[in-house]
N, C-alpha and C positions, 0 to 999 in steps of 0.2 A: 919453778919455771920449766923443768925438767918437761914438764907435760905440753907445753904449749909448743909449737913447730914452728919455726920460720913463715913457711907459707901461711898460718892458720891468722896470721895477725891482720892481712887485710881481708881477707873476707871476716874476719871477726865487727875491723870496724865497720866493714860497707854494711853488712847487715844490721848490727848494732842499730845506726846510725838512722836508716832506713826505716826500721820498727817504729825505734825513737819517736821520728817526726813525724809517722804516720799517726801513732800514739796519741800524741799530745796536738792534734788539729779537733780545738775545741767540741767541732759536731761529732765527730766518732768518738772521743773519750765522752762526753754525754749518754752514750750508748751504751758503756760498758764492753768498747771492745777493744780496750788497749791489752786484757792478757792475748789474746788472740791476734793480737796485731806483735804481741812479745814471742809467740809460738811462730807466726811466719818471719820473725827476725831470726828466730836460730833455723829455721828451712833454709832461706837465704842463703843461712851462712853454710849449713851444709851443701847445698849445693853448690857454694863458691870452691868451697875446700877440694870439693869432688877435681875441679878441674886443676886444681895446683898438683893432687898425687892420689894416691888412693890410699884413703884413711883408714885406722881402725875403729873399731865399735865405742872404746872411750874417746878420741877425736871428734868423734861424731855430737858425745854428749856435752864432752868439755867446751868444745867451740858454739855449741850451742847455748850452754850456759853464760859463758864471756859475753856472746852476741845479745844475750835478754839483760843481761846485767848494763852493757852498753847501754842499753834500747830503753832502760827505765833510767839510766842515770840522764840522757836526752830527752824524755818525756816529762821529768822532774824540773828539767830546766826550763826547756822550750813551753811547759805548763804554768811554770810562776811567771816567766815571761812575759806570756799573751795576762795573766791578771794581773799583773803591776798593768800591762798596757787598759787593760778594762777598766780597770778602779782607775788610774790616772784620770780616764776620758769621761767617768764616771762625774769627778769632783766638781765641776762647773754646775752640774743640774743637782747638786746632793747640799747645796750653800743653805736652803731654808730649812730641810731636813735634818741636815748633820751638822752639829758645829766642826768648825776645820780641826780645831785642837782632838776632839772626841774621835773625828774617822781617822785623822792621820795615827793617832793609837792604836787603834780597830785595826788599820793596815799592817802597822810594824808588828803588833802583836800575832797577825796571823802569818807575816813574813815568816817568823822565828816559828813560829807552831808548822811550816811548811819548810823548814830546813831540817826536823827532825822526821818529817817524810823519805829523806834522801835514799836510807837505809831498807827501807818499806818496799821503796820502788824498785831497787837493785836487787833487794831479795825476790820479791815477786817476779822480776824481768827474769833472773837467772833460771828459776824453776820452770816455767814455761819453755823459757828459751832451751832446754834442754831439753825439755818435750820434745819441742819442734825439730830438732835437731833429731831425737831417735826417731820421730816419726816419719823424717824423710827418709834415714840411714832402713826402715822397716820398709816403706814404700817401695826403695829404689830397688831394696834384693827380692823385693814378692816377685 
């Protein structure tokens, strides 16, 4: 924790947070653009940090890494979310097609197959997220 600064922790969650839910709004993760939505989650954050002090070069990366790691543990959520809500609204029109016993299995069984995603999404959030992070810290000194 040596590494982490006081000021770095809210702009860590605002950007986080922000990625996150931009993330996981079903039309743009259909696109494939949630690592890029995890790369302007650590821009965010570097830019927040900028105004709390003036960072160093691993600041830059570190809170941008925290901030992607944020950004996929809330897209992870806020995305099984919206499908429990789909499949829920799902089950009225699915009675002829799916016995109840057979989908409600189907569901729990990919519940659990979507809990070991968790780790997926944090790693990937972070590695981005620190992208985004040097690439502003690159930007801001051109």
């Amino acid at each position: 924790m040596e590494y982490i600064k006081e000021e770095m922790i809210k702009p860590i969650l605002i950007g986080g947070v922000i990625g996150g839910v931009l993330s996981s709004i079903p039309i743009i993760s259909c696109l494939n653009c949630c690592c890029l939505l995890y790369v302007l989650s650590g821009a965010i954050t570097a830019h927040l940090i900028t105004k709390e002090y003036i960072p160093s070069d691993r600041d830059y990366m570190i809170s941008g890494a925290l901030s992607g790691g944020v950004a996929g543990l809330v897209s992870w959520l806020l995305g099984t979310l919206f499908g429990v809500i789909i499949y829920g609204a799902m089950i009225p029109f699915m009675g002829d097609y799916y016995p109840n016993d057979l989908y409600m299995e189907m569901m729990g069984s990919s519940m659990i197959v979507n809990i070991l995603y968790i780790p997926l999404y944090v790693l990937i959030g972070a590695v981005f997220g620190s992208i985004g992070g040097i690439l502003y810290e690159k930007l801001k000194n051109k």
